[in-house]
Kinemage of the C-alpha trace (Angstrom):
@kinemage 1
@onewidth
@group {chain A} dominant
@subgroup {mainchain}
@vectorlist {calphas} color= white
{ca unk a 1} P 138.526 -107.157 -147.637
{ca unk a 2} L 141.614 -108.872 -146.097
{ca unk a 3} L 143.915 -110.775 -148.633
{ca unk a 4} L 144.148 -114.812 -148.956
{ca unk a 5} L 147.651 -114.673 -150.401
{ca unk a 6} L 150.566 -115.768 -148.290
{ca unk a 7} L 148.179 -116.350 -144.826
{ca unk a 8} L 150.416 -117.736 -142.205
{ca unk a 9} L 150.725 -121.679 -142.534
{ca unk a 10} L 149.438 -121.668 -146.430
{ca unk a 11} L 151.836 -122.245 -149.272
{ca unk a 12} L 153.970 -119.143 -150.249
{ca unk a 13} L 152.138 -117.326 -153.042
{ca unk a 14} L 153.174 -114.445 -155.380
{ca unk a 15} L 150.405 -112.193 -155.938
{ca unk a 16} L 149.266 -111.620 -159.269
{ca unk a 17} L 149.031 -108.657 -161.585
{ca unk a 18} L 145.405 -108.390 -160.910
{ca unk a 19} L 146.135 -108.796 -157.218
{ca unk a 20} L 148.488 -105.935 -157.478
{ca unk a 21} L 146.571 -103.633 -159.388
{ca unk a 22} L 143.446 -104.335 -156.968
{ca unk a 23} L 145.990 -103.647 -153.916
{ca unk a 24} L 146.100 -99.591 -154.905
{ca unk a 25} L 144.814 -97.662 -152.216
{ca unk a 26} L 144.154 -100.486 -149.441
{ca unk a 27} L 144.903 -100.381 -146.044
{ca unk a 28} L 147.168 -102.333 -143.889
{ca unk a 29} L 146.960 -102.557 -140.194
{ca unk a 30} L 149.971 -101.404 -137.731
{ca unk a 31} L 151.228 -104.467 -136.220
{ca unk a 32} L 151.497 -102.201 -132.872
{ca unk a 33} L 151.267 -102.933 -128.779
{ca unk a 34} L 151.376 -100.647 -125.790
{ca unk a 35} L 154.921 -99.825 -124.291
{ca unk a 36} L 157.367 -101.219 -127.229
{ca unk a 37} L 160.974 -100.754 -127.142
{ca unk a 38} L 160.507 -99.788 -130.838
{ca unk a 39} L 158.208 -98.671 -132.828
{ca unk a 40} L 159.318 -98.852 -136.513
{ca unk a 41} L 158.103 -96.569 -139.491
{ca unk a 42} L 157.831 -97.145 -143.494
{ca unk a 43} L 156.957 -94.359 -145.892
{ca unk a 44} L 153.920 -96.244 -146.666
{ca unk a 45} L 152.887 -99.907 -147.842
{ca unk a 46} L 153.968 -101.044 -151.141
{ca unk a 47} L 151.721 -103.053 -153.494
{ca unk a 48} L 152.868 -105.801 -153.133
{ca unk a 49} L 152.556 -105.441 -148.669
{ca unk a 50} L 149.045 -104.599 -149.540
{ca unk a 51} L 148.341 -107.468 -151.742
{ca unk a 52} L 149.841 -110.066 -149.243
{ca unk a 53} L 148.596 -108.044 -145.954
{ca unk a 54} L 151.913 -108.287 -144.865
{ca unk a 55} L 154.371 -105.004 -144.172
{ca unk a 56} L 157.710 -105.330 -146.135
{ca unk a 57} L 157.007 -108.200 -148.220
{ca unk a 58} L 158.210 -107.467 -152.001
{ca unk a 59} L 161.017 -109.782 -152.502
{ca unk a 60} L 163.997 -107.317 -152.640
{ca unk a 61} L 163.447 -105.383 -149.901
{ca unk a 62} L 166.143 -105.786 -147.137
{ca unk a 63} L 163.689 -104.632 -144.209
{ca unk a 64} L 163.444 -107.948 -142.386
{ca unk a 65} L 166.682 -109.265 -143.520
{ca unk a 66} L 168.465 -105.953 -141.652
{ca unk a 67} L 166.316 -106.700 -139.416
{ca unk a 68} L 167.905 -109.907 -138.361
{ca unk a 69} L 171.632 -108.880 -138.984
{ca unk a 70} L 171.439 -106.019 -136.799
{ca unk a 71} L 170.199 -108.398 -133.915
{ca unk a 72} L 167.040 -106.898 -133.091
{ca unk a 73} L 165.299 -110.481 -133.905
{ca unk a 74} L 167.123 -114.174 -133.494
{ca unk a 75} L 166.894 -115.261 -136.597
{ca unk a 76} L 165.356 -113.791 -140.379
{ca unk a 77} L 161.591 -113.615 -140.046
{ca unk a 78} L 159.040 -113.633 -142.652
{ca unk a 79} L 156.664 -110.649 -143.459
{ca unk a 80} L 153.628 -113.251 -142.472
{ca unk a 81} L 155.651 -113.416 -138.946
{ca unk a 82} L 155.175 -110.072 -138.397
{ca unk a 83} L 152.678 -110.489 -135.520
{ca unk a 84} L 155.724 -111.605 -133.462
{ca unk a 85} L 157.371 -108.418 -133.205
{ca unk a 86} L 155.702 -107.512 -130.484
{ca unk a 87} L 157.494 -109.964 -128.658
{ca unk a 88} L 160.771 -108.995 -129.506
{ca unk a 89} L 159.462 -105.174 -128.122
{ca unk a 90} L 159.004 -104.088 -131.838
{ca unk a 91} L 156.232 -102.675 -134.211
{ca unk a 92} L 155.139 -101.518 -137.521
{ca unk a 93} L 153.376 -98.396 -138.709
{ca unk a 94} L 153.568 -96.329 -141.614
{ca unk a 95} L 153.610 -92.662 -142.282
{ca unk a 96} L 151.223 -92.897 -144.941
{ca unk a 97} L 148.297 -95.524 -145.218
{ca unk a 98} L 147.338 -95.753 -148.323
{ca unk a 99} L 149.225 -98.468 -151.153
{ca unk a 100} L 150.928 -97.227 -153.873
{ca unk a 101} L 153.439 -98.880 -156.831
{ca unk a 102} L 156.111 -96.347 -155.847
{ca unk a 103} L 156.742 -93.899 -152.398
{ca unk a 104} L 156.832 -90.877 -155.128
{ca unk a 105} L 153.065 -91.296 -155.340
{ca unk a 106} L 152.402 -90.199 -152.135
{ca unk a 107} L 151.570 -85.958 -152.065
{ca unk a 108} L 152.913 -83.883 -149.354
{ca unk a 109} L 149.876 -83.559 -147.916
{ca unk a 110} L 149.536 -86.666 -147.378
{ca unk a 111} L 152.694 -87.091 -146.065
{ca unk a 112} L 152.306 -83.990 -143.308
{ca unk a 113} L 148.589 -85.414 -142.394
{ca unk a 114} L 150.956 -88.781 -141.702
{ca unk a 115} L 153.227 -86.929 -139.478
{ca unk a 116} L 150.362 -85.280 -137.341
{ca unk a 117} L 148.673 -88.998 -137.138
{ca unk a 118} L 151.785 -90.287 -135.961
{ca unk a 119} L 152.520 -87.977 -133.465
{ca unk a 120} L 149.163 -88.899 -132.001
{ca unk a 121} L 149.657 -92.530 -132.238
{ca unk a 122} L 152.734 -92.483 -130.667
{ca unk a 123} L 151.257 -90.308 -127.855
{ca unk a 124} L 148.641 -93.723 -127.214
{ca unk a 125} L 151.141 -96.565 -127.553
{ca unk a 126} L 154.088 -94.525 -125.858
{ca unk a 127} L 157.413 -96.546 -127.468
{ca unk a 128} L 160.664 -96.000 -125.837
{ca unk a 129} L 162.080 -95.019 -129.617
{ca unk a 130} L 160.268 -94.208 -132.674
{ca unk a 131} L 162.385 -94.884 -136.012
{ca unk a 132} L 161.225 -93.343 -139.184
{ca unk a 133} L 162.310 -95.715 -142.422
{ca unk a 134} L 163.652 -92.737 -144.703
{ca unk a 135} L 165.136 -89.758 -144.511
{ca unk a 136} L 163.145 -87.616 -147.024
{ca unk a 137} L 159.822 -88.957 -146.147
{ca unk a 138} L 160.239 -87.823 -142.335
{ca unk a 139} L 161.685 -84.435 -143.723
{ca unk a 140} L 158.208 -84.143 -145.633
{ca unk a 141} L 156.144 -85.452 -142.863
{ca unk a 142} L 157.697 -83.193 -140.083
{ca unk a 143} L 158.382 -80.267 -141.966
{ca unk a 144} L 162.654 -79.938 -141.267
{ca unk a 145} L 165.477 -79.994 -144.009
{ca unk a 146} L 168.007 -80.572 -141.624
{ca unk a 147} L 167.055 -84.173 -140.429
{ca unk a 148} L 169.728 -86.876 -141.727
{ca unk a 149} L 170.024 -90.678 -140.589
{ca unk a 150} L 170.467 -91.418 -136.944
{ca unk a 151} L 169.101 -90.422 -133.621
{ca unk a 152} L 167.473 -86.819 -133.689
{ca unk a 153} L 168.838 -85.326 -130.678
{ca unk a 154} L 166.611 -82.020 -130.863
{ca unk a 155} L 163.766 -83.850 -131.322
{ca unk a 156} L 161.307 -85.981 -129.345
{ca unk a 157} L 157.786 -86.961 -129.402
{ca unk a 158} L 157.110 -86.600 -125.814
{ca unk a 159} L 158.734 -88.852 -123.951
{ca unk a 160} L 159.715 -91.488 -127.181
{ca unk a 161} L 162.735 -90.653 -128.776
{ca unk a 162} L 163.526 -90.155 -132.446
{ca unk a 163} L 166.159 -91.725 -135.069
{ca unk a 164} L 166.086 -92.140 -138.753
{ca unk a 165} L 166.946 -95.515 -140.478
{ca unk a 166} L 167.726 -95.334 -144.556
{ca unk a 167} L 164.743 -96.654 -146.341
{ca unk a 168} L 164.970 -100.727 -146.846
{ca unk a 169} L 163.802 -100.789 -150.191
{ca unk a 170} L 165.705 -102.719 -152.607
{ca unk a 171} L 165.308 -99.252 -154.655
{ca unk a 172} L 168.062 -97.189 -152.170
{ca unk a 173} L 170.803 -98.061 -154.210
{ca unk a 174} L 172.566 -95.525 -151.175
{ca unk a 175} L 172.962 -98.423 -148.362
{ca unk a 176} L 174.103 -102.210 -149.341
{ca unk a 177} L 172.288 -104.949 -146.789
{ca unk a 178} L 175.708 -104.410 -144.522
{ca unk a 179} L 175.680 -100.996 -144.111
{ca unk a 180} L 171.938 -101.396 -143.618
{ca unk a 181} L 172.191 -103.520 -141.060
{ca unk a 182} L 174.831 -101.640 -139.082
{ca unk a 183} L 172.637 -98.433 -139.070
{ca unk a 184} L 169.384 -101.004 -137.509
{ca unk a 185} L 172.433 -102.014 -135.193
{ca unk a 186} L 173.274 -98.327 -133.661
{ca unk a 187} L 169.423 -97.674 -132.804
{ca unk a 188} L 169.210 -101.600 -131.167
{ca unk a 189} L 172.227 -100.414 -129.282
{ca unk a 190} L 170.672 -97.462 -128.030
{ca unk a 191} L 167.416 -98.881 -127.649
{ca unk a 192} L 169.077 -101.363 -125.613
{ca unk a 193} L 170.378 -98.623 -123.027
């Protein structure tokens, strides 16, 4: 069942505990096109995304905010303004479907099944650059200890290349909004070649 809190258009709501708790193991749909310049990659949704239907929504986390700063969109959009990424040649997907409180949830397993799904959905939509949100995740997912933020030069996914952004959450205490930003900078600039 689709949520009813923070729709596009209706008053900003924060969901409750209740909502939260009842979030645990949903869903949320890729916001994904054909041919994007783009496509970007969480760990998984949070609660909070699940609750609200909308990818990188718990206050806190500097996804869209680095988004913004680094100049891949014209001004700070909100996570119910996520269906216009596809406009700016961007898109969201997630190694892992399923909501949880915490990324540390997640098993291996279902972090490797992940990897193999998103090899094959980035063989269908075909994105110039695919950009995994954390660095330990994608380790996990595609099975390498050596990956570390930036592009992955020995690595490809067919014809889409590969670079790792630091994970936005409010959580990696590693990366202030700045330096962030400046990391989402270096892939716009080589997305932009």
């Amino acid at each position: 069942m689709a949520s009813t809190v923070n729709r596009p258009g209706a008053p900003r709501v924060r969901p409750t505990r209740e909502d939260l708790l009842a979030a645990a193991g949903r869903l949320l749909p890729d916001v994904v096109a054909p041919g994007l310049d783009v496509l970007l990659c969480g760990i998984n949704p949070g609660l909070w995304s699940a609750a609200t239907g909308h990818h990188f929504a718990r206050p806190g986390n500097r996804f869209w905010p680095a988004l913004h700063l680094s100049g891949f969109t014209p001004r700070e959009l909100r996570p119910d303004e996520q269906e216009l990424l596809p406009g700016y040649g961007l898109g969201i997907t997630n190694l892992a479907a399923r909501a949880t409180a915490r990324a540390d949830e997640l098993t291996r397993d279902e972090l490797a099944e992940g990897g193999a799904i998103l090899h094959a959905k980035v063989a269908g939509l075909a994105p110039r650059w695919l950009a995994v949100l954390g660095v330990t995740a994608f380790r996990t997912a595609f099975g390498t200890q050596h990956a570390k933020v930036g592009p992955q030069e020995d690595a490809s996914l067919g014809a889409t290349r590969l670079w790792i952004l630091p994970n936005p959450s409010g959580l990696n205490a590693h990366y202030t909004l700045d330096a962030l930003a400046g990391e989402f900078a270096k892939l716009r600039a080589a997305a932009l070649r």
